[in-house]
VEXZA-360503 format. One record per residue: x, y, z of N, C-alpha, C, O in turn. Coordinates in steps of 0.1 Angstrom, whole numbers, padded with zeros to 4 digits, always signed. Example, Ala and Ser with C-alpha at 12.3 -4.5 7.8 and 13.67 -1.06 7.14 Angstrom:
# residues 2
+0132-0057+0078+0123-0045+0078+0132-0033+0078+0142-0033+0085
+0128-0022+0071+0137-0011+0071+0129+0000+0079+0134+0011+0080
//
This chain:
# residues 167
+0542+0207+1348+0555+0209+1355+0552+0214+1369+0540+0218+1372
+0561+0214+1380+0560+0216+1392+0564+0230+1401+0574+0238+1399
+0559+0232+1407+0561+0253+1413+0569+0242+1426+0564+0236+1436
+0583+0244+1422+0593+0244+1433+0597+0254+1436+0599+0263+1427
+0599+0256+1453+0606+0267+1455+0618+0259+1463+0614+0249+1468
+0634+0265+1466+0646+0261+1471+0650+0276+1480+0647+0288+1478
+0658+0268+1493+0658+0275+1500+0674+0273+1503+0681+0263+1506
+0678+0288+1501+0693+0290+1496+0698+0289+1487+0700+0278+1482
+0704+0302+1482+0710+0300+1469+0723+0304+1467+0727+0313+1460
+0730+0292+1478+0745+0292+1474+0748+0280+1462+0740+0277+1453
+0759+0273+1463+0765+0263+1453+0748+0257+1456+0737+0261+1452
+0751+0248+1462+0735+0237+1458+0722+0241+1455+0716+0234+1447
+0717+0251+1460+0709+0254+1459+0710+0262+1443+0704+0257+1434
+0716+0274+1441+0717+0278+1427+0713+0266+1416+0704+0266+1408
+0728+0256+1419+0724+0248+1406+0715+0237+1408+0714+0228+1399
+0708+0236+1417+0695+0230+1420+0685+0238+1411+0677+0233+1402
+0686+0249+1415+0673+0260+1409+0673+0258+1400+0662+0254+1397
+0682+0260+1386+0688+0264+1372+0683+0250+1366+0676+0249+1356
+0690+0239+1374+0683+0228+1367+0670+0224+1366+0665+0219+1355
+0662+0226+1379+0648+0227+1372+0642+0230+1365+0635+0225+1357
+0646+0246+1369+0640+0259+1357+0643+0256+1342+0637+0261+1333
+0654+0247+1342+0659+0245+1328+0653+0235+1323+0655+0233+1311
+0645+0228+1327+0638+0215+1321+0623+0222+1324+0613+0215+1323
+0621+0233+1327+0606+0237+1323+0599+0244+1339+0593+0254+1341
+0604+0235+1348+0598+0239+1365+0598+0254+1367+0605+0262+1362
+0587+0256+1376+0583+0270+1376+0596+0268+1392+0597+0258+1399
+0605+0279+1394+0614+0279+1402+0612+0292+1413+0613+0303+1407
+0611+0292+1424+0613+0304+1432+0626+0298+1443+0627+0288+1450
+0636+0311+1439+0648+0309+1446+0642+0317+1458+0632+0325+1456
+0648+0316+1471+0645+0318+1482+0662+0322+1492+0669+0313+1496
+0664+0332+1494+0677+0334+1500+0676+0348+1512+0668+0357+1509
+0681+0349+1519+0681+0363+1531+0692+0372+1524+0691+0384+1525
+0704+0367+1516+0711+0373+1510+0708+0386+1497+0708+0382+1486
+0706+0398+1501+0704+0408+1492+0707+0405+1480+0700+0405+1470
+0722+0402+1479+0732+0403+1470+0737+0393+1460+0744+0394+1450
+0729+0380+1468+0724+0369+1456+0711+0368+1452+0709+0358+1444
+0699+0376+1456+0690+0378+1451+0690+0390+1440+0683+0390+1430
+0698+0400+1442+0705+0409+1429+0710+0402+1420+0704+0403+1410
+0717+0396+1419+0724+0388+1411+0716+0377+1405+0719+0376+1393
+0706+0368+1408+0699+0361+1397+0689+0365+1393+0683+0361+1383
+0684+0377+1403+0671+0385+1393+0676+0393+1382+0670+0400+1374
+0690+0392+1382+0698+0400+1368+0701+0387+1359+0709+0388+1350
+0696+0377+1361+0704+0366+1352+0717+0359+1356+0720+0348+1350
+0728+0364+1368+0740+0358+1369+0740+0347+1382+0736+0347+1394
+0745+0339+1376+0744+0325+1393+0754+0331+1406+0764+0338+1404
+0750+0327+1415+0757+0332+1425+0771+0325+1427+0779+0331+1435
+0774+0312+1419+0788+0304+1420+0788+0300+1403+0781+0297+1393
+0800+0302+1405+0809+0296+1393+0807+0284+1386+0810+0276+1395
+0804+0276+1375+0798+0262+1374+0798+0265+1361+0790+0274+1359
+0805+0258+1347+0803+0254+1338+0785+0252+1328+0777+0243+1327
+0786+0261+1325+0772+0261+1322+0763+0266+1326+0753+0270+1320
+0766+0269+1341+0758+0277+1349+0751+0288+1343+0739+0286+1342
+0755+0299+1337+0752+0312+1342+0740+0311+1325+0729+0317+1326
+0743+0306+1315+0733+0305+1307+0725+0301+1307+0716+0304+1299
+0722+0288+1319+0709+0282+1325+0704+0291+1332+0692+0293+1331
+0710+0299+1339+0703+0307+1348+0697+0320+1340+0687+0326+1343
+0704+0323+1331+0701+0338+1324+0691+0334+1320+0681+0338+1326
+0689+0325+1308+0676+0317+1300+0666+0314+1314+0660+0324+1316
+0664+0306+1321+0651+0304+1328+0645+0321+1335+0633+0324+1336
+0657+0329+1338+0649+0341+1343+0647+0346+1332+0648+0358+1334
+0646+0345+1320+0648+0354+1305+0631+0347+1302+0625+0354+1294
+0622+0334+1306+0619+0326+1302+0607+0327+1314+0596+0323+1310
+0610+0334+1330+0598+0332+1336+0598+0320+1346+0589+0318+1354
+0605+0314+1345+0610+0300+1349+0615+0299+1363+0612+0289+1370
+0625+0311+1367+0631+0314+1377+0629+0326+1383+0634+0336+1378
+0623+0326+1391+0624+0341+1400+0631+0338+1417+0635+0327+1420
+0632+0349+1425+0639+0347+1436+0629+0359+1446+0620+0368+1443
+0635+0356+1457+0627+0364+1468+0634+0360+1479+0642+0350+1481
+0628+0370+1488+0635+0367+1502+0627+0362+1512+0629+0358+1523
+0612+0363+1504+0603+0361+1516+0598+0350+1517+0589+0349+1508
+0598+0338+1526+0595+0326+1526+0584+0320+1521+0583+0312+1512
+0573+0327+1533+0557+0331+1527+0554+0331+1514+0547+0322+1510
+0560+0341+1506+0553+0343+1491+0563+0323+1483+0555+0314+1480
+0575+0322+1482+0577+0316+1481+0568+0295+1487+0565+0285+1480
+0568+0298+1499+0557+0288+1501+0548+0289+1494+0548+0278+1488
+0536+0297+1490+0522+0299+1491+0522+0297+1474+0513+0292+1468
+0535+0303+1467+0534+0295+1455+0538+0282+1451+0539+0280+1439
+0539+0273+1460+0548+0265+1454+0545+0251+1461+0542+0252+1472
+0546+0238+1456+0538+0225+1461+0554+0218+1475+0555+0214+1487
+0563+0220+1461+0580+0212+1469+0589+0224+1475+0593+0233+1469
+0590+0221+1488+0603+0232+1488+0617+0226+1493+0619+0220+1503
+0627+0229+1484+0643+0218+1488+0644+0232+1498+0640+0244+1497
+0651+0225+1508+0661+0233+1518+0676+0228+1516+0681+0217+1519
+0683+0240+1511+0702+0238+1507+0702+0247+1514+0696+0256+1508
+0704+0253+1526+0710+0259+1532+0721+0254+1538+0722+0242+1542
+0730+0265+1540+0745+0256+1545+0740+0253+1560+0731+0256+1567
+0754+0241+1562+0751+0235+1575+0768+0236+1577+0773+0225+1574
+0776+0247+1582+0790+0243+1581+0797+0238+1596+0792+0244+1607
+0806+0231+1597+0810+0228+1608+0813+0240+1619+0818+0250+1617
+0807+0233+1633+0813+0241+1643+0825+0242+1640+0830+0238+1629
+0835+0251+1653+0848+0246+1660+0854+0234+1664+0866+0230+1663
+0839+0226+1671+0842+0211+1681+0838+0201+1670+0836+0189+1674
+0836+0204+1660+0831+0197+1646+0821+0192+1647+0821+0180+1643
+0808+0197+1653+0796+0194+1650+0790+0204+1640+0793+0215+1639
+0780+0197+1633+0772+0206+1626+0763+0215+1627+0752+0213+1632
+0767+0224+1624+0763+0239+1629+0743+0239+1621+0738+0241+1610
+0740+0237+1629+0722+0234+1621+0713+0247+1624+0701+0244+1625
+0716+0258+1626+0710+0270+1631+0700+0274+1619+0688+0272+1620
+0705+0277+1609+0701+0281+1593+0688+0269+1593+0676+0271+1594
+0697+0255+1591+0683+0249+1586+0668+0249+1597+0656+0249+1593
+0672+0249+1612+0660+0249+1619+0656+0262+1619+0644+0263+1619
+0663+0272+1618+0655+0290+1608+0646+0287+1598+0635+0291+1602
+0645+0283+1587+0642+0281+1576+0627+0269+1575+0616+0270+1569
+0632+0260+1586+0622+0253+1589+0612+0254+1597+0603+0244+1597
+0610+0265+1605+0608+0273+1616+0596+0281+1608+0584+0278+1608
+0603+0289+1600+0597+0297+1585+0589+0294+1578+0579+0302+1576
+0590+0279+1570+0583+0269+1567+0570+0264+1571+0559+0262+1565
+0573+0263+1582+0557+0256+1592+0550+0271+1594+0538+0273+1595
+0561+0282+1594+0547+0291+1600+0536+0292+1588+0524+0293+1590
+0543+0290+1573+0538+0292+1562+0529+0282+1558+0518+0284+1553
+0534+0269+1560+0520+0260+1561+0509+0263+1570+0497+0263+1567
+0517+0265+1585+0502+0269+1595+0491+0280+1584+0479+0279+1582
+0497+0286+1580+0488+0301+1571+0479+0290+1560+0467+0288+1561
+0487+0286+1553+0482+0287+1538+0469+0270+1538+0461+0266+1530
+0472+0264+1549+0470+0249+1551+0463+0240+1539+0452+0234+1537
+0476+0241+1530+0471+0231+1521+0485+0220+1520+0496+0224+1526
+0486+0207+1513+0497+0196+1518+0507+0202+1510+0506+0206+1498
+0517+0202+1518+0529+0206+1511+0539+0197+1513+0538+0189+1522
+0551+0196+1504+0562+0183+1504+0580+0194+1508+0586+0201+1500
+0582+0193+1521+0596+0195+1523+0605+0186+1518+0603+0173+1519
+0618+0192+1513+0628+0177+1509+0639+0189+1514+0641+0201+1511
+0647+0178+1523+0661+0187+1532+0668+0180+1521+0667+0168+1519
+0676+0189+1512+0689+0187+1503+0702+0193+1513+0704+0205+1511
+0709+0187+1521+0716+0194+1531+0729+0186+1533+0727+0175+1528
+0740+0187+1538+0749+0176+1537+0746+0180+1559+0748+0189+1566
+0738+0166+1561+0733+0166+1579+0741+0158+1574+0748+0158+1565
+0735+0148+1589+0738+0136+1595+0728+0123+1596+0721+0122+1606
+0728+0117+1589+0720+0106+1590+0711+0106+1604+0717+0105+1615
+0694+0108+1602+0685+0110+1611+0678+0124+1617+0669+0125+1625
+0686+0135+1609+0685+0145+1611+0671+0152+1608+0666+0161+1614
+0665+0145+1597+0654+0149+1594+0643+0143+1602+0632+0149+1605
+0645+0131+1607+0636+0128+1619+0637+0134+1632+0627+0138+1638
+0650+0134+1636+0652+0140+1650+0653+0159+1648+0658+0166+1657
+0649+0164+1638+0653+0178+1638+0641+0186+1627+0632+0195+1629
+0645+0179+1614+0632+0186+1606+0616+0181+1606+0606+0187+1601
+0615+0171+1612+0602+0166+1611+0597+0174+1629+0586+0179+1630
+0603+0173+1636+0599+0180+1650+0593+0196+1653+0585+0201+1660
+0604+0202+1643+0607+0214+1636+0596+0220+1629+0592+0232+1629
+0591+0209+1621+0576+0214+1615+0566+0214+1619+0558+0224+1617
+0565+0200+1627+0554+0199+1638+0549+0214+1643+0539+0220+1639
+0560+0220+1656+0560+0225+1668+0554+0237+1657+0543+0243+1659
+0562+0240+1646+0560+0256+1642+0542+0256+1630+0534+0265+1628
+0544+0246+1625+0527+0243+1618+0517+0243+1620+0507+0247+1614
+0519+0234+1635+0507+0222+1647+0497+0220+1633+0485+0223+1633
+0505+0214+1623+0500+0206+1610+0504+0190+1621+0510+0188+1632
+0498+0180+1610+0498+0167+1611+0513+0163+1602+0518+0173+1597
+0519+0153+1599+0528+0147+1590+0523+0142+1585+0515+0135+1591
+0522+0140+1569+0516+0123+1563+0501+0131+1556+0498+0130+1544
+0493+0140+1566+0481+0143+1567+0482+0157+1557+0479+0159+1546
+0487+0166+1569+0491+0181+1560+0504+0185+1550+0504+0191+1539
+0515+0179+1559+0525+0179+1544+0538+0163+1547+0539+0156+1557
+0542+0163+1538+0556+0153+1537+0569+0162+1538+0571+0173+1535
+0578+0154+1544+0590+0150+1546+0600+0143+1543+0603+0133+1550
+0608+0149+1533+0617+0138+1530+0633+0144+1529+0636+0156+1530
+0642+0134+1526+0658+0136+1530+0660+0133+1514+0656+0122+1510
+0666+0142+1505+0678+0143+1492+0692+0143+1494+0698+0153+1489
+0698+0131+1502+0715+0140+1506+0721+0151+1495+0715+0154+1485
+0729+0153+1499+0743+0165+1492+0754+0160+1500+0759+0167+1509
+0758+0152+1498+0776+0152+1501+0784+0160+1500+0783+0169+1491
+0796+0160+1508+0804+0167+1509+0820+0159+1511+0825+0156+1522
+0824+0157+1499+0840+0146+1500+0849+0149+1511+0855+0141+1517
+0849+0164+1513+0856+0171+1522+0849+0175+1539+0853+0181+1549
+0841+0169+1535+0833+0170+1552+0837+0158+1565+0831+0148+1561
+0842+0156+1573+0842+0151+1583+0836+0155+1597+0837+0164+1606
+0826+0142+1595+0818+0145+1607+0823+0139+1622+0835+0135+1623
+0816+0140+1632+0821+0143+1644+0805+0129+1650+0793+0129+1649
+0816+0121+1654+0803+0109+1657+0804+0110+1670+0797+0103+1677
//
């Protein structure tokens, strides 16, 4: 099984985590929020979801799921890391990408440290190209790793029915 760690643990990210953890994956949730990191180190999901909260109780009951705030430890254990962090619309309805290039920022310093290949996968509702023109740049500048060489890059959409983007 695989040492994923996910980064944010709102709606996607939670039931991202739970489902791993729930089929066996060693899981480290990863959030800046105190107060969702209290809450699944106690067993409860941070959102509401049918099923949810006994997947989540059982994998932390089980070892399966732990959480932290600190990127580092969460990198340094772990081969995949999804990034769900929100991306919510500006005002002018562009997408507000501050969080994800934080996070990815975070990421590379953590590869620069630990330099062994690691696999990012942006689970994010962007914009088509986003991860070339933003997270693959993003890793570069903050790793001065290689692509391909030192770690991968890849895009998992998350939709959003209710999202309208701004072309």
């Amino acid at each position: 099984m695989a040492n994923l760690a996910i980064f944010g643990m709102g709606y996607v990210g939670c039931v991202t985590a739970a489902c791993f953890a729930s089929h066996g994956h060693h899981v480290i949730g990863v959030d800046v929020n105190p107060d969702k990191i209290e809450l699944l180190r106690s067993g409860e999901p941070t959102v509401a979801e049918p099923g949810l909260r006994e997947m989540v109780s059982s994998s932390v009951r089980q070892g399966k799921l732990c959480v932290t705030q600190s990127v580092d430890d969460a990198v340094s254990r772990s081969e995949i890391s999804f990034i769900t962090v929100g991306t919510p619309p500006r005002r002018n309805g562009d997408v507000d990408l501050d969080a994800l290039r934080s996070v990815l920022a975070e990421i590379g310093q953590s590869l620069k440290k630990h330099r062994r290949f690691h696999t990012v996968v942006v689970r994010s509702t962007v914009l088509p190209g986003t991860t070339a023109s933003v997270a693959l740049p993003a890793l570069i500048e903050s790793s001065e790793l290689v692509p391909g060489k030192d770690f991968a890059v890849y895009f998992n959409p998350e939709f959003s029915p209710r999202r309208q983007f701004r072309t």
